[in-house]
C-alpha positions, 0 to 999 in steps of 0.5 A: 407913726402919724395917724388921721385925726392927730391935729389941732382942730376944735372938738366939735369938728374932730367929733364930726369928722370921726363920726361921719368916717365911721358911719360913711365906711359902714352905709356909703355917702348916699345912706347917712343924712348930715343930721344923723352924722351931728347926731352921732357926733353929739352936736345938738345943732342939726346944722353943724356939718354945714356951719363947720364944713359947708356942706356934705360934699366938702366934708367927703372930700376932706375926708378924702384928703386926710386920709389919702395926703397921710397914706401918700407921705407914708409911700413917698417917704418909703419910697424916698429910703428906698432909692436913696438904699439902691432900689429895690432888690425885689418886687415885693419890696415895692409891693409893700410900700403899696400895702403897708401905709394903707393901714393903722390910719385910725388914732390908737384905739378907734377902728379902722374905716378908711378904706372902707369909705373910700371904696364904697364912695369910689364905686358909687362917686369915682368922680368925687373921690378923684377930684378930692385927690386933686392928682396930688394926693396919690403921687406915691400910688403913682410912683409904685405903679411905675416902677410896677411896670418895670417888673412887667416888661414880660407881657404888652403894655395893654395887660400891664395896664389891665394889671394895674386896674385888677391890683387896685381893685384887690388892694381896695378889696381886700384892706377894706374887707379887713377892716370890716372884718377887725371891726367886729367886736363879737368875735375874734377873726384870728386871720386878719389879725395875723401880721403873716396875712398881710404878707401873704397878701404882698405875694399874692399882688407879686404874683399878679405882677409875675403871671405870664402874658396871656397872648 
């Protein structure tokens, strides 16, 4: 499986790009300063986020961008097996295809911090974070919602969308509180670990989808 990072790309911007990941996911974009990202990267030039990258913004929004085109070919190439095997049986199968990419992003051995940085930077820069995926890197999340709708012909098409918002939400929610949680060396967290949890959380975006119409 392809994970963030598994380029060919010098050293020192690799260095940058996990150090600004980590301390992004943990203190949001508006609490780490480019010096403290060079300093965490080992660079002694204080300047190298702007000598590598330009500046801060265009280093969020190729963070943006690595992580949100791996997660998008993962859903379209799921998505892309399953049509060509019929479709889907069963809601939870696309539910799956929602969840599963999202996570393992980091290369083997490092913690996992992605979706934490997303979601803190789409609630503090929702525009920042929607313009770095250019509505190109988000097809597969599309794809998914579409067929989504077609599970919840029961209820309006405003609850629908309403729906959609709350599945985004908990998604982001809930994979970033995962993370958080595994990447806490000082105790074992014998929920997230459980490969059933995941699945767990599968039938519990199903259920949102399969809830009755509120009118």
């Amino acid at each position: 499986m392809v994970r963030l990072q598994e380029k060919n790309e010098s050293d020192a911007v690799d260095a940058l790009k996990r150090a600004a990941l980590k301390l992004f996911a943990e203190r949001g974009v508006d609490g780490v300063t480019v010096r403290e990202i060079a300093a965490a990267a080992g660079q002694r030039n204080h300047g190298a986020v702007g000598y590598h990258f330009g500046s801060k913004a265009e280093l969020i929004r190729i963070l943006v961008v690595d992580g949100a085109s791996l997660i998008d070919a993962r859903r379209n190439e799921a998505l892309d097996a399953l049509m060509a095997a019929g479709g889907p049986a069963e809601l939870e199968e696309i539910v799956r295809i929602l969840v599963y990419p999202s996570i393992d992003l980091a290369p083997r051995g490092e913690i996992e911090c992605y979706n934490r940085f997303v979601v803190l930077l789409s609630m503090a820069h929702r525009d920042l974070f929607m313009n770095a995926l250019e509505d190109r890197w988000n097809t597969g999340y599309k794809r998914c919602v579409e067929m989504l709708r077609g599970w919840m012909t029961h209820i309006p098409k405003r609850e629908q969308t309403e729906r959609i918002v709350f599945i985004e939400a908990y998604l982001g929610g809930v994979l970033s509180a995962r993370e958080t949680r595994l990447a806490d060396s000082t105790r074992t967290h014998s929920t997230w670990s459980n490969d059933r949890v995941l699945e767990h959380f599968v039938q519990t975006i199903a259920a949102i989808v399969r809830a009755p119409t509120m009118d």
